[in-house]
C-alpha positions, 0 to 999 in steps of 0.5 A: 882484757883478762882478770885484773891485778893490782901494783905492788910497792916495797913488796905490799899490794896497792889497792885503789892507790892504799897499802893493803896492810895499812887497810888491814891495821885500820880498820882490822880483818876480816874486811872487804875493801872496795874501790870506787873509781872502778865500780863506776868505771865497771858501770860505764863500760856496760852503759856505753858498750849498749847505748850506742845502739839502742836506748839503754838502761843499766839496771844494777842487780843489787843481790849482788851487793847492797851496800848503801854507799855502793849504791850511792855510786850508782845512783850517781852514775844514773844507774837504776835497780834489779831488785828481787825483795822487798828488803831491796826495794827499801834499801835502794829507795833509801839510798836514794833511787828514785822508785821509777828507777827499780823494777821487782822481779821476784819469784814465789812472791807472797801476797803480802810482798806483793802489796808492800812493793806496789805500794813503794810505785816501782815496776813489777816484773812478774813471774807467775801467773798467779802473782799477776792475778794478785797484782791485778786485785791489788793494783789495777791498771798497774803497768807490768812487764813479764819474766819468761823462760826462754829454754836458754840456760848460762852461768858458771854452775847448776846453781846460777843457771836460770833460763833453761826449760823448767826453770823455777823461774817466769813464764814458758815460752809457750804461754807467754802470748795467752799470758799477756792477753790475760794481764790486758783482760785483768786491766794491767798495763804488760809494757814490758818482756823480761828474760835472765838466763843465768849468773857468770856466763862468758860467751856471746852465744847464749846472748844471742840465743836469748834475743833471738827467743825474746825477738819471736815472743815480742812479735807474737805478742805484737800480732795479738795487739799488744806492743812493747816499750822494752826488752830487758835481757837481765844480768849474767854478764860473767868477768874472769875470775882467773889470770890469763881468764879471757874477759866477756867481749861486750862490744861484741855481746851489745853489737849482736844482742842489739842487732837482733833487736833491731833487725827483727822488732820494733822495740828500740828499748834494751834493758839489762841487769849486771851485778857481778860485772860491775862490782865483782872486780871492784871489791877485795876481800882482806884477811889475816894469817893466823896459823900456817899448818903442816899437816904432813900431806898438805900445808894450811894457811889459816886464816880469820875469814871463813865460809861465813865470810865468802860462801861461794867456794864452799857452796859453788866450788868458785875458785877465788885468785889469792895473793899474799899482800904482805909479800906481793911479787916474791917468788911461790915457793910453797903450795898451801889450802887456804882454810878459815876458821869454821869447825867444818872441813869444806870452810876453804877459800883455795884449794892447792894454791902457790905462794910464798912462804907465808907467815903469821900476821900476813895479809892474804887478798881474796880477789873478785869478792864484790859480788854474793861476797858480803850479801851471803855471809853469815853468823855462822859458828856465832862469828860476827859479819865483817867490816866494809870499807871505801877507798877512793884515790887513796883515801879510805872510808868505813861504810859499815862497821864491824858487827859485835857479838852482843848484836847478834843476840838483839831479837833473840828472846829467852821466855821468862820461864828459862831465866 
């Protein structure tokens, strides 16, 4: 399976069975779009590819996109929650999880964060020694499990990468079993080992690697008396962002992974985190051509979504498939930048990219824009955060309106001195 692509009628892209231009005119650019029969397609997947061989748990990494409507789907689909703030916490609960449903797993986590998750009843995933001894004085007898550093490291660039040795995140391995020991003497209840090696990986390899880590820690500990309800070997799973792009083999990834577990510990409890995975694909970023430029050395296709929109290319290099939905299956006969509307020369969405000749008022499709698409946009250049809407068979839905600009200014002050 390689990166999705979607049908075309009368020469217009169909999204979720909808025109992306009668998308576009309803609810206007920029927007992102998500369809709700593959966000829980994308979630099964994962859930059976595991469960047939050991009990499972999907826990939805929510970073990836916090939609309240998004995670409805989930919840329904039984999915629980990878939460990293107290702002995710809260919004999960709202959308109707269920606190034993979500694990916290924060990292440089204030005293105060602290105190306000344990009082919301979710697990605590702990990455520090000294969060486990603010834990300890704020709740005891709290059940916890751990964030380790396996000194494994994957993910589709530097900034994603997790797990390797001296990572800002969990415990290192060498103290790991001190650091249980420790947690049983502050009268927590250490139920639990966590590890996370990165973010859009598509080998097994590294997977493997991991269980193999995590396998020796969860023995270790269990020779020094305590004994493990689960191992959760967080999220990563990458999804091909370019065609032809080969997809993660996750029977395989769950078959080797799984074995590992099985073969060498008792743990019979796996719990991983996917966000990208389940929602990446999912979601399309919609947005207009308002200007097409010859600048002499390269053409331009402008357009009304920039970095303040989809961060990732600017800030990652991510390369993001784009396809002109106003002219979808017409020949390429033009190369073009895609570039938004932000006054700084690194707002791009594609570089050198081959399309048809686009024309003003097209509607450009930015694919794979479900996850750290919405969730890192900004006001910047005081430009608005964009609308969000739900196709489901056909029909379309908006779960999150357009911002204005006068909201931007609500918990702004001016001292009465300057009026």
């Amino acid at each position: 399976m390689t990166m999705r692509d979607f049908d075309s009628k009368d020469g217009k892209m169909i999204f979720a069975g909808m025109n992306v231009e009668d998308i576009a005119k309803e609810f206007g650019t920029p927007c992102y779009v998500v369809d709700e029969q593959r966000v829980r397609e994308n979630y099964r997947n994962v859930y059976n590819a595991f469960s047939r061989y050991m009990e499972t748990e999907v826990h939805y990494a929510c970073k990836a996109n916090t939609n309240l409507a998004v995670l409805r789907i989930l919840q329904q689909e039984g999915a629980g929650i990878d939460a990293v703030s107290i702002g995710e916490v809260r919004t999960c609960l709202k959308a109707g999880f269920a606190p034993e449903k979500i694990m916290y797993t924060g990292v440089f986590v204030s005293e105060e964060e602290l105190k306000e998750v344990a009082e919301t009843g979710v697990l605590i995933n702990l990455d520090s020694v000294s969060e486990m001894e603010k834990l300890a004085r704020i709740k005891p007898g709290a059940p916890v499990s751990f964030r380790i550093t396996p000194g494994v490291g994957s993910g589709h660039g530097d900034k994603v990468i997790t797990g390797n040795k001296g990572a800002k995140f969990g415990i290192p391995k060498e103290h790991v079993v001190e650091t249980y020991l420790r947690a049983q003497d502050l009268g927590l209840n250490p139920i639990g080992i966590h590890a996370h090696i990165g973010s859009g990986g598509q080998h097994v390899e590294p997977f493997i690697e991991e269980a193999e880590v995590l396998s020796e820690l969860i023995n270790q500990i269990g020779e020094a008396g305590i004994q493990l309800q689960f191992v959760d070997i967080g999220g990563g799973i990458g999804v091909p962002y370019r065609p032809n792009e080969d997809e993660m083999d996750l029977n395989e990834m769950a078959s080797e992974v799984c074995d590992v577990f099985e073969q060498n510990t008792d743990v019979r409890k796996i719990i991983l985190e996917p966000g990208r995975y389940i929602i990446c694909d999912a979601v399309v970023l919609l947005t207009t051509c308002t200007d097409v430029k010859d600048a002499d050395t390269k053409k331009y296709v402008g357009v009304d979504a920039g970095f303040n929109t989809l961060i990732r290319p600017a800030m990652y290099d991510s390369y993001h498939y784009i396809q002109d939905g106003s002219k979808f299956g017409k020949a390429c006969t033009s190369r073009y930048d895609i570039a938004g509307p932000i006054c700084e020369t690194g707002d791009y969405l594609g570089h050198d990219r081959v399309l048809p000749d686009v024309e003003e008022g097209d509607v450009m499709v930015v694919y794979n824009a479900g996850a750290y698409g919405f969730s890192m946009s900004s006001n910047y250049n005081s430009r608005p955060l964009c609308a969000e809407v739900l196709v489901n068979e056909g029909k379309a839905e908006l779960i999150r309106e357009r911002e204005q600009v006068d909201e931007q200014w609500r918990h702004q002050i001016v001292p009465k001195r300057l009026q």
